[in-house]
C-alpha positions in Angstrom: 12.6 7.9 15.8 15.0 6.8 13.0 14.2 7.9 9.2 15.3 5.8 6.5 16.5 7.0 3.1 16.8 5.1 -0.3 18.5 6.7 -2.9 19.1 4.9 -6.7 19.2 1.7 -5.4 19.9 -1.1 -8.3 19.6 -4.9 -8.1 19.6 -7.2 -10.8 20.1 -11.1 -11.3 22.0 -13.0 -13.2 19.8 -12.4 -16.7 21.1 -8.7 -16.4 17.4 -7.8 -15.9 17.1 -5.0 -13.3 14.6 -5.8 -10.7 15.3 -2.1 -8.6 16.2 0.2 -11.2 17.6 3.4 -9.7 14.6 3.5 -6.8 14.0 6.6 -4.6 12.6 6.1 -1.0 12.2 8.6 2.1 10.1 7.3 5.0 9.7 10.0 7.7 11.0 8.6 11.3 7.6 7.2 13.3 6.0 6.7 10.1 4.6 3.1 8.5 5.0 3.5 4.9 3.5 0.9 2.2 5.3 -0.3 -0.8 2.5 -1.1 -3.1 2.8 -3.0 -6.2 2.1 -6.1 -8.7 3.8 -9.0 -8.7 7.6 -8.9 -10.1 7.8 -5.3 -9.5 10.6 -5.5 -7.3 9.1 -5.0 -3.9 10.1 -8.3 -2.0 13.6 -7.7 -3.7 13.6 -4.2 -2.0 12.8 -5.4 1.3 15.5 -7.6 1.2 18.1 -5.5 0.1 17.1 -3.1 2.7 17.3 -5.9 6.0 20.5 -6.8 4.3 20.0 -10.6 2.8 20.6 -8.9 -0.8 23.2 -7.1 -1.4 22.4 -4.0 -3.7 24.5 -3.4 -7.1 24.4 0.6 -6.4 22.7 3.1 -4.2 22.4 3.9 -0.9 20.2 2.8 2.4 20.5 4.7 5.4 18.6 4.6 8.5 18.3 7.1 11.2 21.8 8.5 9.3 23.6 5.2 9.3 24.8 3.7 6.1 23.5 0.3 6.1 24.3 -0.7 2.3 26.3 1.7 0.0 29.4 1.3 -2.4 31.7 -0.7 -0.5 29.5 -1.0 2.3 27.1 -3.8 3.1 26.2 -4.5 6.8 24.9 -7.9 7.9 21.3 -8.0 8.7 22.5 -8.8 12.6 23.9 -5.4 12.6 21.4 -3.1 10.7 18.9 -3.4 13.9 16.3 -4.4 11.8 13.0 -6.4 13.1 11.6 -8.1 9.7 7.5 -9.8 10.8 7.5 -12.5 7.4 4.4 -13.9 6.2 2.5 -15.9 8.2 4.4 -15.5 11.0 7.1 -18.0 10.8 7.4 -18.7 14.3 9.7 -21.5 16.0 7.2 -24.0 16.3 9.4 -26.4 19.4 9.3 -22.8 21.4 7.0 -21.3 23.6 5.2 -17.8 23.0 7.6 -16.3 25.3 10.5 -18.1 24.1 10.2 -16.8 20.3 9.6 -13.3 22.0 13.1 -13.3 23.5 15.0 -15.2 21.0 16.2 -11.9 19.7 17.5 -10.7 22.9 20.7 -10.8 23.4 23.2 -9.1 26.0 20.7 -9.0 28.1 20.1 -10.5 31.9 17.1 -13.0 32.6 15.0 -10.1 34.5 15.5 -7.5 31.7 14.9 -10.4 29.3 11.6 -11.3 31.2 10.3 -8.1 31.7 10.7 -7.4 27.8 8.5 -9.9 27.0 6.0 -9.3 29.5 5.7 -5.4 27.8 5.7 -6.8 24.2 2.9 -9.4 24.7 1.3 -7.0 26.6 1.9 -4.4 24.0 -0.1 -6.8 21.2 -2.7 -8.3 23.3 -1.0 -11.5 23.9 -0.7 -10.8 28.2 -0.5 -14.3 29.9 0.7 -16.0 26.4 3.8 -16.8 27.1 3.9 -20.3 28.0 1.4 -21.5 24.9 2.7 -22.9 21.8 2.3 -21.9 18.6 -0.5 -24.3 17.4 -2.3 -23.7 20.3 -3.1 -19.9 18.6 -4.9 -19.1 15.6 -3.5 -17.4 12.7 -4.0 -13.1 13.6 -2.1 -14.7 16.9 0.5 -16.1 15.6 1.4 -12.7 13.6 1.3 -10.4 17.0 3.6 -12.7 18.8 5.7 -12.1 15.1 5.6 -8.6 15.4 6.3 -9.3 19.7 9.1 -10.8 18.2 10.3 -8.1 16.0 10.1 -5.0 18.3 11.8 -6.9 21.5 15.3 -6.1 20.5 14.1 -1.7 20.1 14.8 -2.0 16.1 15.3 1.1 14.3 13.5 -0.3 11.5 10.6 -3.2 11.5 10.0 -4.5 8.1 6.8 -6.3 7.2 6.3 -8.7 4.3 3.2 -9.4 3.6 2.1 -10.3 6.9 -1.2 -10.4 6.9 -1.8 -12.9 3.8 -2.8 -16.0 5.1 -6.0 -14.4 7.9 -9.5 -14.6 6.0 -10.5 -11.1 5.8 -13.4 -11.1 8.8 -9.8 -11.5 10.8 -7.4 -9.3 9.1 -8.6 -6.1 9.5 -8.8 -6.5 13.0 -5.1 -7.6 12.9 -3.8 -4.7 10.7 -5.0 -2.1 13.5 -3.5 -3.9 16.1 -0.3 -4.2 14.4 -0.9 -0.4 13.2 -1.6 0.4 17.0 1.5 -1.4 18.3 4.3 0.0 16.0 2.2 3.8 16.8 3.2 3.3 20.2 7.1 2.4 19.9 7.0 4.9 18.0 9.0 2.4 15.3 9.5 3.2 11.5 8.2 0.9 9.4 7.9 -0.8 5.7 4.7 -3.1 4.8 5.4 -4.6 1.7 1.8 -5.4 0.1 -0.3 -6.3 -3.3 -3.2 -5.3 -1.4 -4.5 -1.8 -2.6 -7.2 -1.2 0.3 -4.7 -2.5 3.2 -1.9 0.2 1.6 -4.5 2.5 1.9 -6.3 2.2 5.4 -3.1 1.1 6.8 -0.3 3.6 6.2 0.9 7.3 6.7 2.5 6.8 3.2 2.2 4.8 -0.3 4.8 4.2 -2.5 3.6 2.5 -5.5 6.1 0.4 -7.1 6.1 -0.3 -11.3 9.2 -1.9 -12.7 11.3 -1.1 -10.1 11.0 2.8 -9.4 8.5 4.3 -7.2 6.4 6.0 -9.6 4.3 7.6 -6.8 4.8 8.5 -3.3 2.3 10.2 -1.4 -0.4 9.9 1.6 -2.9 7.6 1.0 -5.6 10.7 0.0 -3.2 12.2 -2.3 -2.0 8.8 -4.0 -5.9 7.9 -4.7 -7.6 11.2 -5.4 -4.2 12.8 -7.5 -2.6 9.7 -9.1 0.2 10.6 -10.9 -0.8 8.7 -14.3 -3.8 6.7 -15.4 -1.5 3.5 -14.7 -1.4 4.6 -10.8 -5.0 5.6 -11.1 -6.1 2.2 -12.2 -3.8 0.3 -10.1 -4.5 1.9 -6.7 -8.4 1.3 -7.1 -11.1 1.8 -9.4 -10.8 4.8 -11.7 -12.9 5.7 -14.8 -10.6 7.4 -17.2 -11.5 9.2 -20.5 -10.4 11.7 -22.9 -10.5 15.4 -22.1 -9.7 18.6 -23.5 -8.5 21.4 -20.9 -9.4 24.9 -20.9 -9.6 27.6 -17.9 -9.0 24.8 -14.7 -12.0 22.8 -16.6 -11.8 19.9 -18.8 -14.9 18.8 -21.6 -15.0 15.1 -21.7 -17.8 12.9 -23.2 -19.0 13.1 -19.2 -19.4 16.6 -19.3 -17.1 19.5 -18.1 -15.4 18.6 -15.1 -13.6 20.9 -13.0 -9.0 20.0 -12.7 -7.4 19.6 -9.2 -4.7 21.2 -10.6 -3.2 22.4 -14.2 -1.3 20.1 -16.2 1.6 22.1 -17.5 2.2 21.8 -21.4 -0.9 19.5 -21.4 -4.2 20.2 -23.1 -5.7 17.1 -24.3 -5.0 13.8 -22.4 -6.8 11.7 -20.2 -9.2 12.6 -17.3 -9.1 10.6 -14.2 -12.1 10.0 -11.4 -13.0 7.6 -9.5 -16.3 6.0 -9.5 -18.1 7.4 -6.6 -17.5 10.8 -8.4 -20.0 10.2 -10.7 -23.6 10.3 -9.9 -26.6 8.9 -11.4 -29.2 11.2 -11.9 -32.3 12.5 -14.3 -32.4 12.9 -17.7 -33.3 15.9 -18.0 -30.6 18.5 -17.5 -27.8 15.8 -17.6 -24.6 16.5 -19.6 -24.1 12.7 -20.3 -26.6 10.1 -20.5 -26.3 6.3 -21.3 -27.8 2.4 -20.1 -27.0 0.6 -17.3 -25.7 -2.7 -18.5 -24.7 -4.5 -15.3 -25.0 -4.3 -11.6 -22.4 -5.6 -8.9 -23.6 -6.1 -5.3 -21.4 -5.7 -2.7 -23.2 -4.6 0.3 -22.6 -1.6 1.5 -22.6 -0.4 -1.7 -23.1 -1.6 -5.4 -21.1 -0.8 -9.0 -23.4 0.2 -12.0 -21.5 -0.6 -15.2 -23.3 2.3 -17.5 -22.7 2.4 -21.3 -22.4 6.1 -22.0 -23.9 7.7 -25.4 -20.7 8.0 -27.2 -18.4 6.3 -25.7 -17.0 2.9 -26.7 -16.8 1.1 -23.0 -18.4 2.0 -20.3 -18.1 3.7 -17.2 -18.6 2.5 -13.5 -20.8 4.1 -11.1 -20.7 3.6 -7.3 -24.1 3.7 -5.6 -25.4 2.9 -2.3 -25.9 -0.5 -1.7 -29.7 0.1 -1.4 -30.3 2.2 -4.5 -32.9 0.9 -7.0 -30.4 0.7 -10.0 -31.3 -2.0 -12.8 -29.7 -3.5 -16.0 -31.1 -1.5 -18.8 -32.2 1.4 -16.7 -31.8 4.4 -19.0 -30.1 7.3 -16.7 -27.8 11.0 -17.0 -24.7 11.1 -15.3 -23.7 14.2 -13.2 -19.9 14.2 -12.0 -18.8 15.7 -8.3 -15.4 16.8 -7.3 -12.4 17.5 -9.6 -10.2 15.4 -11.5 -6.9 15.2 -12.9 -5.7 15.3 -16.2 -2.8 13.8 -17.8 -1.1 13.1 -21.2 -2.4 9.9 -23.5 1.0 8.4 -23.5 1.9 6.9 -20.1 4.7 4.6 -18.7 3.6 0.6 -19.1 3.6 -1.9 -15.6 5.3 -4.2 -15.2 4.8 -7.5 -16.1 
């Protein structure tokens, strides 16, 4: 298992603008880590620089200890060992399954060659694939011979960009935990490049959420969504009701109520409180620190968001509920919060645009 470092990688363009501005990466060997982030925020430029088609103006990436890109040193993407699985596949469509599977095998004898392929479309679920083209598969098919592709030649590295775009979502959860299982059991580091907050999540060992090219938070999925590191994180990742606080004793008052802190916020005692919407609860009037209207109701199945205009407040705050709960526009309710927040200063960094 190979580890890959970034350290104060830069890349601009020709306007001067930096895209990568100095970003910081560590991705444990073995481990898929997602780079998460809006649009222009430099994460396709980062995958790029890292399989070697961009060159970096400064910093370093190194992979299991070797230096692929550094000052003065640049190594072509055919040496870095690097499988890249693009969008939508991208497969040669005048070659068979097992022919795209092997195209990235070199140095190797027909039997070796053949047996390779055999394990890697075994590996995805593709056995007995190889002699089909690629318009005779559907889309989530088409990605797993990708990935096939990608992890014939051993890489030290497989990156993935955005892979799963184009597969409606009934198929690309499905997808994502056979690609999940099939790097787990190469045992291959790996980078998914993604705009999708819920695939990040459910998907990786590690987020790394990307804002005008810096990671401004790296963490495991639980820590990334329940401790953000600033309201812009909080908001990004997923839902988040955020409101003004005043800290004292591990406990913030808010116009919610007092709500217990994760964690102290050194130097900080007024900011903004973070939760997330299944933290709060509705509940009785009676005995309720906060109380306010529901104003809307959103229906998603499983479960349902109450948008609930708290007394005192001047927008209001979202509630997830069970999918079956009798919750109505105009219902009059109190609001209990569950769990512990975070608290940090008003003034926060701005995303990128």
């Amino acid at each position: 298992m190979t580890d890959l470092q970034i350290a104060g990688v830069v890349k601009g363009y020709g306007s001067g603008e930096r895209v990568l501005d100095g970003l910081d990466l560590s991705v444990p060997g073995g481990s898929l880590a997602a780079v998460l982030g809006p649009s222009g925020c430099g994460k396709t430029t980062l995958l790029r620089v890292i399989a070697g088609f961009l060159r970096a103006d400064a910093g370093t990436v190194t992979v299991g200890g070797r230096t692929l890109s550094a000052p003065g040193t640049h190594l072509p993407p055919e040496r870095r060992r690097v499988g890249i699985v693009p969008q939508e596949g991208a497969l040669f469509p005048h070659l068979s399954v097992a022919r795209n599977v092997v195209f990235g095998l070199t140095g190797v004898d027909r039997a070796a060659r053949n047996r390779r392929v055999g394990e890697m479309l075994d590996l995805v679920g593709l056995g007995g694939y190889g002699d089909r083209m690629p318009h005779e598969l559907s889309g989530g098919q088409q990605q797993r011979v990708a990935l096939a592709r990608a992890l014939a030649p051993q890489p030290q590295l497989v990156l993935l960009d955005e892979p799963f775009n184009a597969l409606d979502s009934a198929l690309r959860t499905g997808v994502r935990d056979d690609v999940r299982a099939a790097l787990r059991a190469t045992g291959a580091t790996a980078v998914l490049v993604t705009h999708d907050q819920q695939e990040a999540l459910s998907t990786a060992d590690l987020v790394a959420v990307v804002r005008g090219g810096r990671v401004a938070q790296c963490g495991t999925p639980q820590d990334v969504y329940h401790r953000p590191a600033d309201p812009w994180v909080a908001d990004f990742v997923g839902d988040a009701v955020i409101v003004t606080g005043t800290a004292d004793q591990g406990t913030a008052t808010t116009p919610l109520g007092r709500v217990p802190l994760a964690a102290p916020a050194p130097g900080v005692r007024e900011g903004l409180v973070l939760l997330r919407p299944e933290q709060l609860r509705l509940a009785d009037a009676d005995g309720a620190e906060a109380h306010g209207t529901v104003t809307e109701v959103r229906f998603y199945g499983h479960d349902a968001m109450a948008s609930v205009a708290v007394d005192g407040l001047d927008a209001p705050v979202d509630v997830r509920v069970p999918g079956q709960a009798p919750v109505r526009p105009g219902q009059r309710t109190g609001l209990r919060v569950t769990g512990e927040a975070t608290l940090h200063p008003a003034q926060t960094p701005g995303s990128c645009t």
